[in-house]
ROZAFI-663265 format. One record per residue: residue in three letters; x, y, z of N, C-alpha, C in turn. Coordinates in steps of 0.1 Angstrom, whole numbers, plus 5000, padded with zeros to 4 digits. Last residue first. Example, Ala and Ser with C-alpha at 12.3 -4.5 7.8 and 13.67 -1.06 7.14 Angstrom:
<pamis>
<r = Ser	n.east = 5128	n.north = 4978	n.up = 5071	ca.east = 5137	ca.north = 4989	ca.up = 5071	c.east = 5129	c.north = 5000	c.up = 5079>
<r = Ala	n.east = 5132	n.north = 4943	n.up = 5078	ca.east = 5123	ca.north = 4955	ca.up = 5078	c.east = 5132	c.north = 4967	c.up = 5078>
</pamis>
This chain:
<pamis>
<r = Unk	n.east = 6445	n.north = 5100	n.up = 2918	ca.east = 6458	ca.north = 5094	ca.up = 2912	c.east = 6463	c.north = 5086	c.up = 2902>
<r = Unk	n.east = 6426	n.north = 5118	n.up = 2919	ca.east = 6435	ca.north = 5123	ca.up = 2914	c.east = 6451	c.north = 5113	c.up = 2914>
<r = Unk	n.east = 6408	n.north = 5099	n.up = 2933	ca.east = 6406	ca.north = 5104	ca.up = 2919	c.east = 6416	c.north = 5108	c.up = 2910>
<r = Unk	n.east = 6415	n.north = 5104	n.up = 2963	ca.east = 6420	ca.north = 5092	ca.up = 2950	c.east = 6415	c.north = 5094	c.up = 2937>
<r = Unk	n.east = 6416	n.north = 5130	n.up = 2976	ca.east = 6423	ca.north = 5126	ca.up = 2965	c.east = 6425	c.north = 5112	c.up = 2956>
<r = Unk	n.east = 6399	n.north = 5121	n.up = 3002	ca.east = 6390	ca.north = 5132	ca.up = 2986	c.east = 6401	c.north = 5132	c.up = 2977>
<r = Unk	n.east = 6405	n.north = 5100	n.up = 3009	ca.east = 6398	ca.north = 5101	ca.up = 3007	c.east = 6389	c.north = 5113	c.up = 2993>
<r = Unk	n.east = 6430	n.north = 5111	n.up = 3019	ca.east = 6433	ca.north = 5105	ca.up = 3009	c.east = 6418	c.north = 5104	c.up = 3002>
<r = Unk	n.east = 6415	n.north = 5132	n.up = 3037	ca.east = 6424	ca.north = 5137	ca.up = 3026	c.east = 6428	c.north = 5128	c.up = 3015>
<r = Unk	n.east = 6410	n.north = 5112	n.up = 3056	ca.east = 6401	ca.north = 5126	ca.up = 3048	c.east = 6407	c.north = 5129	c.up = 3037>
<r = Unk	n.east = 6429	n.north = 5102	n.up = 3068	ca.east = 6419	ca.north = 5091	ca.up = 3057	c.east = 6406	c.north = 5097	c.up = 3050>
<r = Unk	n.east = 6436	n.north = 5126	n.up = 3078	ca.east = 6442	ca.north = 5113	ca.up = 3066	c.east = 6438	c.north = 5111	c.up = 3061>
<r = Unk	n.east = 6425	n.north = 5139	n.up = 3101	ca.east = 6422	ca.north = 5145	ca.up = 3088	c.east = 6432	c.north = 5136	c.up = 3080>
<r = Unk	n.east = 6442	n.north = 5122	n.up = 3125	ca.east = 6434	ca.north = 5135	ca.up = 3122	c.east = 6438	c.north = 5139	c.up = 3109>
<r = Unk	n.east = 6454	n.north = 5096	n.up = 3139	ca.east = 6456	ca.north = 5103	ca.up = 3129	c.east = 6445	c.north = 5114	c.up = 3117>
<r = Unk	n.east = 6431	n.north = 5088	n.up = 3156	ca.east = 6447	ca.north = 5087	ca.up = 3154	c.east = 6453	c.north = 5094	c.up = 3147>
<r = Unk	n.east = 6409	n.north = 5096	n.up = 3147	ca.east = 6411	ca.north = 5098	ca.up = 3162	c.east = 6430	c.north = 5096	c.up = 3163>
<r = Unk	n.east = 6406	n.north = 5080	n.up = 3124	ca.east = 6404	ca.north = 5094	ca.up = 3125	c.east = 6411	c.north = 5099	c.up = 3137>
<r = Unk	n.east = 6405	n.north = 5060	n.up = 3131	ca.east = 6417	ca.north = 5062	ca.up = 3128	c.east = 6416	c.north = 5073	c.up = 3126>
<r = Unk	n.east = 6378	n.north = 5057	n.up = 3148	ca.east = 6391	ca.north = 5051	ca.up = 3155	c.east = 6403	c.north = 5058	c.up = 3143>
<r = Unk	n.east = 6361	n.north = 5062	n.up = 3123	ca.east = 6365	ca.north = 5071	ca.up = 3138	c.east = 6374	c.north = 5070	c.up = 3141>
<r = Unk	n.east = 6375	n.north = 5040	n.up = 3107	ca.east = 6373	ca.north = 5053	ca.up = 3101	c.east = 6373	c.north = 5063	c.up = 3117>
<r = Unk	n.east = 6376	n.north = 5010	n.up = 3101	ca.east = 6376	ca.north = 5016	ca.up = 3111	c.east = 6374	c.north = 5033	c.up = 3109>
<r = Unk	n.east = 6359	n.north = 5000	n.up = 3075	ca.east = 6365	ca.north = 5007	ca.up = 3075	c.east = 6365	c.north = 5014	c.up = 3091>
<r = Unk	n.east = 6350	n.north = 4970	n.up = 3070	ca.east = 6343	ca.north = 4977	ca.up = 3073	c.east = 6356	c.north = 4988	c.up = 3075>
<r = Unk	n.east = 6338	n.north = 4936	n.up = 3055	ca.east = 6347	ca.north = 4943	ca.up = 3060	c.east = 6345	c.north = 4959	c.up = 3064>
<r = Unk	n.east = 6328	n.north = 4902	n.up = 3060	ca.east = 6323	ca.north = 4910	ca.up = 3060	c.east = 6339	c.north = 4921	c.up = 3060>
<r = Unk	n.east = 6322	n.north = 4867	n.up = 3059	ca.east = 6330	ca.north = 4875	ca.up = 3064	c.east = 6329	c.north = 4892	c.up = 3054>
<r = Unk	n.east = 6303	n.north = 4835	n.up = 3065	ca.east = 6302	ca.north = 4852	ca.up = 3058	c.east = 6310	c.north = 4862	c.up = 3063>
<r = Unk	n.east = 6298	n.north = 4817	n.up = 3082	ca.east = 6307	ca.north = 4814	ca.up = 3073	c.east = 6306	c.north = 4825	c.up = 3065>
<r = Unk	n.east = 6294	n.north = 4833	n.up = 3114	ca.east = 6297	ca.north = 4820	ca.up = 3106	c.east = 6306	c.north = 4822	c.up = 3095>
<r = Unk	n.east = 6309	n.north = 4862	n.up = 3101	ca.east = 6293	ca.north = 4863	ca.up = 3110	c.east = 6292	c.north = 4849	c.up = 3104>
<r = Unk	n.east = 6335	n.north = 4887	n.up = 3110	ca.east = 6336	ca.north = 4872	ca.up = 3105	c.east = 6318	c.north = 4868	c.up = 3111>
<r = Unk	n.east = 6347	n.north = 4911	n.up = 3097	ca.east = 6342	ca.north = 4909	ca.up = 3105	c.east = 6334	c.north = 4897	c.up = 3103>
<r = Unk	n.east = 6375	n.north = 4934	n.up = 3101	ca.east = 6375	ca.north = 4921	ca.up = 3092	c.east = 6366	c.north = 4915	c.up = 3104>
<r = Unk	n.east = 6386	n.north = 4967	n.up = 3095	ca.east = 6381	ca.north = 4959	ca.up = 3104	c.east = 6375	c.north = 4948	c.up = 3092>
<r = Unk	n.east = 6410	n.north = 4989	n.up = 3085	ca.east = 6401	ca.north = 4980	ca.up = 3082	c.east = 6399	c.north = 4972	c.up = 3097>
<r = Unk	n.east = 6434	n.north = 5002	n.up = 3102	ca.east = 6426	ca.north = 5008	ca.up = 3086	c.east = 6414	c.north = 5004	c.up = 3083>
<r = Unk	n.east = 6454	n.north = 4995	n.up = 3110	ca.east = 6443	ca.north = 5001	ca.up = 3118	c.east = 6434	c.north = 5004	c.up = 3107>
<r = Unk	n.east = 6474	n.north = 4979	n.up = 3098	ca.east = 6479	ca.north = 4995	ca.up = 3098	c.east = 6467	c.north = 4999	c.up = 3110>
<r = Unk	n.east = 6467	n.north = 4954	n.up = 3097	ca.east = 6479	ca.north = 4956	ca.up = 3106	c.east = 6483	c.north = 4972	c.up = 3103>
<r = Unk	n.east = 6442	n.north = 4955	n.up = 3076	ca.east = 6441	ca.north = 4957	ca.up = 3088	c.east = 6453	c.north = 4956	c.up = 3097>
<r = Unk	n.east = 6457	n.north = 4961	n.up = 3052	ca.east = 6450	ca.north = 4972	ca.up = 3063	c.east = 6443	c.north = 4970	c.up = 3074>
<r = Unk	n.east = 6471	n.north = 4935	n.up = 3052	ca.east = 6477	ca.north = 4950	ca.up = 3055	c.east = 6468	c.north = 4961	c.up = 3060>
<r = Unk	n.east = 6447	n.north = 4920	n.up = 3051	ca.east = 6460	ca.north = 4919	ca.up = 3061	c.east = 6466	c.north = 4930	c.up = 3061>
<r = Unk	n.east = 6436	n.north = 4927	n.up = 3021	ca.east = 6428	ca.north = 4929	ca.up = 3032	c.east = 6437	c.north = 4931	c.up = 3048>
<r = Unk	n.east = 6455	n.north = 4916	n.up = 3008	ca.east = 6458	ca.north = 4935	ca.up = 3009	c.east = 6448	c.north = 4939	c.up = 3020>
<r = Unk	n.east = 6456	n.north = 4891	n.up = 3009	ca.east = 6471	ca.north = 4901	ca.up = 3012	c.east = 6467	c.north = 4914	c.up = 3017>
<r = Unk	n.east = 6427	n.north = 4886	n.up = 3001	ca.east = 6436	ca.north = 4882	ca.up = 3014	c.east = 6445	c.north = 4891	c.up = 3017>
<r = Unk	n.east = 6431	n.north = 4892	n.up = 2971	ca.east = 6426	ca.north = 4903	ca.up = 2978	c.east = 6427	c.north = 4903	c.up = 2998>
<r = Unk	n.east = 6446	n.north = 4874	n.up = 2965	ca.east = 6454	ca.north = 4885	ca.up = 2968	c.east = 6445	c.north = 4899	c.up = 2972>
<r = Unk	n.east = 6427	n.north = 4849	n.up = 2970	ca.east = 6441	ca.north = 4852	ca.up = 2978	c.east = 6449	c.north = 4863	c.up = 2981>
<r = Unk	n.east = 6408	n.north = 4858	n.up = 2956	ca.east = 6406	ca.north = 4858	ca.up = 2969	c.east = 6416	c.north = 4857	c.up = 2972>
<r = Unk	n.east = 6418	n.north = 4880	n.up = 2929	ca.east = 6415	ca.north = 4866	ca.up = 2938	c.east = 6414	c.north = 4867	c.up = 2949>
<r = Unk	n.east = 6394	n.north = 4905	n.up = 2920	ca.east = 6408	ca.north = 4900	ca.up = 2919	c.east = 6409	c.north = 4885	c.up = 2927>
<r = Unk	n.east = 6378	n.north = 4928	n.up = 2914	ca.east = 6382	ca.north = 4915	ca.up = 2897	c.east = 6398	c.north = 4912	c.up = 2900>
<r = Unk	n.east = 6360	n.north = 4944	n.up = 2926	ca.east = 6377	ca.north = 4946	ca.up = 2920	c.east = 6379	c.north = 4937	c.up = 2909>
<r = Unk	n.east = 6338	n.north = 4929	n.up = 2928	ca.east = 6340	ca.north = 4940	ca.up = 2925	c.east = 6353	c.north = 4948	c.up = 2917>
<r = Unk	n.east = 6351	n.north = 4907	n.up = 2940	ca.east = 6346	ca.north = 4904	ca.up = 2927	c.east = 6344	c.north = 4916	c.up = 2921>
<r = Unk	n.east = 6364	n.north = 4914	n.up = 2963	ca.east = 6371	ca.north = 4913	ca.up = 2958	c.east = 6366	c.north = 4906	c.up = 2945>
<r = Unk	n.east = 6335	n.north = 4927	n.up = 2974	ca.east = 6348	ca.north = 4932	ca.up = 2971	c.east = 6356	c.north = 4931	c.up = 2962>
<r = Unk	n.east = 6322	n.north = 4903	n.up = 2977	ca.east = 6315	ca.north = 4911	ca.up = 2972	c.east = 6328	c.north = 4925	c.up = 2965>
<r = Unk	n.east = 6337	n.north = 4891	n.up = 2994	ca.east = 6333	ca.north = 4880	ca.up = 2985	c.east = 6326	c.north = 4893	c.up = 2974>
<r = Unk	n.east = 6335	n.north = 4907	n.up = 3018	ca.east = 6347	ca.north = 4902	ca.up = 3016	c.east = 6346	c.north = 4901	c.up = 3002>
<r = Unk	n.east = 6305	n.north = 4925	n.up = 3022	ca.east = 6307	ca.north = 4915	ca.up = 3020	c.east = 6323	c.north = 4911	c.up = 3013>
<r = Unk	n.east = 6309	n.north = 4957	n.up = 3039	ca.east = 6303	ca.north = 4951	ca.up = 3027	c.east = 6309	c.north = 4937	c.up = 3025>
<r = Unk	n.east = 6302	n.north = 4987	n.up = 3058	ca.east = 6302	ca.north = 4974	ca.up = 3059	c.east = 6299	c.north = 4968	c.up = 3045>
<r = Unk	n.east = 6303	n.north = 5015	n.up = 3033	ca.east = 6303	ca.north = 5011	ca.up = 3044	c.east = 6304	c.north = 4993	c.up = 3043>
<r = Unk	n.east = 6305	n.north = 5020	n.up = 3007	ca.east = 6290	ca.north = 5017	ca.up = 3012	c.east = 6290	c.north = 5007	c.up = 3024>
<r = Unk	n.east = 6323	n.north = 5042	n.up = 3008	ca.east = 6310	ca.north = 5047	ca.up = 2997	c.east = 6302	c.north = 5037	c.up = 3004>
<r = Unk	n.east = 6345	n.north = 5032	n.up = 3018	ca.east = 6339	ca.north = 5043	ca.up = 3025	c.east = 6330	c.north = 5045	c.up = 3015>
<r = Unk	n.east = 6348	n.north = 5007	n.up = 3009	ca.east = 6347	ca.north = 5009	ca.up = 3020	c.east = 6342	c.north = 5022	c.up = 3026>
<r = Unk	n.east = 6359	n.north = 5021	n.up = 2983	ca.east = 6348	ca.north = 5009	ca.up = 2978	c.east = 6346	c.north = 5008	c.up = 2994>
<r = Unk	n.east = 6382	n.north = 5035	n.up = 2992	ca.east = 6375	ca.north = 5038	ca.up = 2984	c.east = 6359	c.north = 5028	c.up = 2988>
<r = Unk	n.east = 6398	n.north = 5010	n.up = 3003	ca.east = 6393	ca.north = 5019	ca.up = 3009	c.east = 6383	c.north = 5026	c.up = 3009>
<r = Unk	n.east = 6399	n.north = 4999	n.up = 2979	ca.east = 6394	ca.north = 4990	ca.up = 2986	c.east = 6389	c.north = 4997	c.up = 2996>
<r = Unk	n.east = 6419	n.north = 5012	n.up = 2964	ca.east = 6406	ca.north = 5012	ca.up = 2960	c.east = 6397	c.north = 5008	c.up = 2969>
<r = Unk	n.east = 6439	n.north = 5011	n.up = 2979	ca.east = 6430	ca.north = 5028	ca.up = 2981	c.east = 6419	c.north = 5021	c.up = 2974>
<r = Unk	n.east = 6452	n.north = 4987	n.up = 2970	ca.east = 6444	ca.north = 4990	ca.up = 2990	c.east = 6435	c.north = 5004	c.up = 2988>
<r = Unk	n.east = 6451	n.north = 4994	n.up = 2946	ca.east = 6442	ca.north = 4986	ca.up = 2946	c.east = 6438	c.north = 4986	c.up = 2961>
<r = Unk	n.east = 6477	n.north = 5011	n.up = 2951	ca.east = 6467	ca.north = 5016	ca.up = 2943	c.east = 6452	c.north = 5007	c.up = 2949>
<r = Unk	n.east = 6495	n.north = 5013	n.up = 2982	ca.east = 6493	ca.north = 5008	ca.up = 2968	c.east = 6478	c.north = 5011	c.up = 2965>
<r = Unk	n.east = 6494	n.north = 5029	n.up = 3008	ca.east = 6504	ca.north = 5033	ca.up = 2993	c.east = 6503	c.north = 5024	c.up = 2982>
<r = Unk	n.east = 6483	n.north = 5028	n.up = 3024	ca.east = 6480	ca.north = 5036	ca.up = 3020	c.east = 6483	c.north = 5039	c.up = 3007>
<r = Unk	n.east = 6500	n.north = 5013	n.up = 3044	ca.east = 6487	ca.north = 5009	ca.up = 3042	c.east = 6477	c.north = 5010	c.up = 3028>
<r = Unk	n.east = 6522	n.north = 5033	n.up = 3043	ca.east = 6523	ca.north = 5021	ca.up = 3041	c.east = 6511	c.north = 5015	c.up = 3035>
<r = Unk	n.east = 6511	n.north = 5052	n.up = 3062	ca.east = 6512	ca.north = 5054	ca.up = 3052	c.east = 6513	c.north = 5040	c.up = 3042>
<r = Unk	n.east = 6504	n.north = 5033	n.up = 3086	ca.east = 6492	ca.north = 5038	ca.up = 3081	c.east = 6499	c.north = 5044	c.up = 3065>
<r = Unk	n.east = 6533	n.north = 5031	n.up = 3092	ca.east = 6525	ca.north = 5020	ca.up = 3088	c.east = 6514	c.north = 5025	c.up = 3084>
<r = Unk	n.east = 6543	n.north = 5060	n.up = 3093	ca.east = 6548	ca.north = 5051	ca.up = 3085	c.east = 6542	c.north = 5042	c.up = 3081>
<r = Unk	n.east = 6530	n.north = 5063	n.up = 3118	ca.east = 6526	ca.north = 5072	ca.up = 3107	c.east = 6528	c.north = 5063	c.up = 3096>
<r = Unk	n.east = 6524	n.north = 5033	n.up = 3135	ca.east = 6529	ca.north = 5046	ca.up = 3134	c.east = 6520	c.north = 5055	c.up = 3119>
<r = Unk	n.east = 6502	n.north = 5017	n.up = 3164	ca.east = 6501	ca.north = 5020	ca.up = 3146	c.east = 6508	c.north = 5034	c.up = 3146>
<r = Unk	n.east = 6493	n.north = 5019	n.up = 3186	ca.east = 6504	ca.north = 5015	ca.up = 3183	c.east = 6512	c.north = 5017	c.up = 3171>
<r = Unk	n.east = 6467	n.north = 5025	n.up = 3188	ca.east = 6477	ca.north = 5034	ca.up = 3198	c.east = 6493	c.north = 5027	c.up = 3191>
<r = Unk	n.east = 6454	n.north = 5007	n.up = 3176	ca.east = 6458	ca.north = 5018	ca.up = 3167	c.east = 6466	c.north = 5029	c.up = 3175>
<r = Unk	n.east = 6464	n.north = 4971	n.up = 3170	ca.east = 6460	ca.north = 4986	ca.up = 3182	c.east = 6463	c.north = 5001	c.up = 3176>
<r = Unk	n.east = 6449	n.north = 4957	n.up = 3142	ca.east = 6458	ca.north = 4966	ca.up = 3151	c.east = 6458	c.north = 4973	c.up = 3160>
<r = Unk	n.east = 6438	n.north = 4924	n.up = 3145	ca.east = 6434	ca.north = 4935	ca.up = 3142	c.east = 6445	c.north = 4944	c.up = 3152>
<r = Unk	n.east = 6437	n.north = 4894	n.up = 3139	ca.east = 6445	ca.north = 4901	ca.up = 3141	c.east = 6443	c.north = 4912	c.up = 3135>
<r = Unk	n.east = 6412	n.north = 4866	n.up = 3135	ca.east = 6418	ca.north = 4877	ca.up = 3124	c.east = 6429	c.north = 4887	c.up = 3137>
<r = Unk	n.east = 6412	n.north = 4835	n.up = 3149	ca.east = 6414	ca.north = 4851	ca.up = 3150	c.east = 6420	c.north = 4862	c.up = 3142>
<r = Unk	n.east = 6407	n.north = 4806	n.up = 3129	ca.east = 6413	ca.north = 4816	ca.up = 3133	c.east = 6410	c.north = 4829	c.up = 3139>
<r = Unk	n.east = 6380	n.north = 4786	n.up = 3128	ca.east = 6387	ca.north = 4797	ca.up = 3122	c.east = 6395	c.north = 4805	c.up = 3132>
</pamis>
């Protein structure tokens, strides 16, 4: 298997974490990431009620914003919300989207 490609978050602008941020189903994902932490790929994207291919897509995007970590254990891949590390980049965001997805 491949090396998943994970962002340097020194690198990651505003624009791409916004980016990251801006479709409905990534915030869900977010969402469903910060309620129970580390959680099974396969567990996710059944949760959501979507394919593995296009839950693929949207897993890739957050992780080329810094957003997600994608954590591969054999043949069980796992996902996890960098959350300090982006925190640390970008101060009080993933706070704020955090307590407004309700309201979208």
């Amino acid at each position: 298997m491949r090396d998943t490609f994970h962002a340097e978050l020194a690198n990651v602008s505003l624009a791409d974490a916004m980016h990251g941020l801006s479709d409905p189903l990534r915030l869900r994902i977010v969402e469903l990431l910060a309620r129970q932490g580390e959680t099974e790929c396969s567990d996710l994207y059944n949760t959501l009620g979507i394919s593995k291919s296009n839950a693929s897509h949207h897993f890739r995007v957050l992780r080329e914003c810094g957003i997600l970590l994608r954590l591969h254990r054999g043949r069980q891949q796992s996902a996890r919300l960098r959350a300090d590390e982006f925190e640390e980049r970008f101060p009080g965001l993933l706070r704020a989207v955090l307590d407004n997805i309700g309201s979208t």
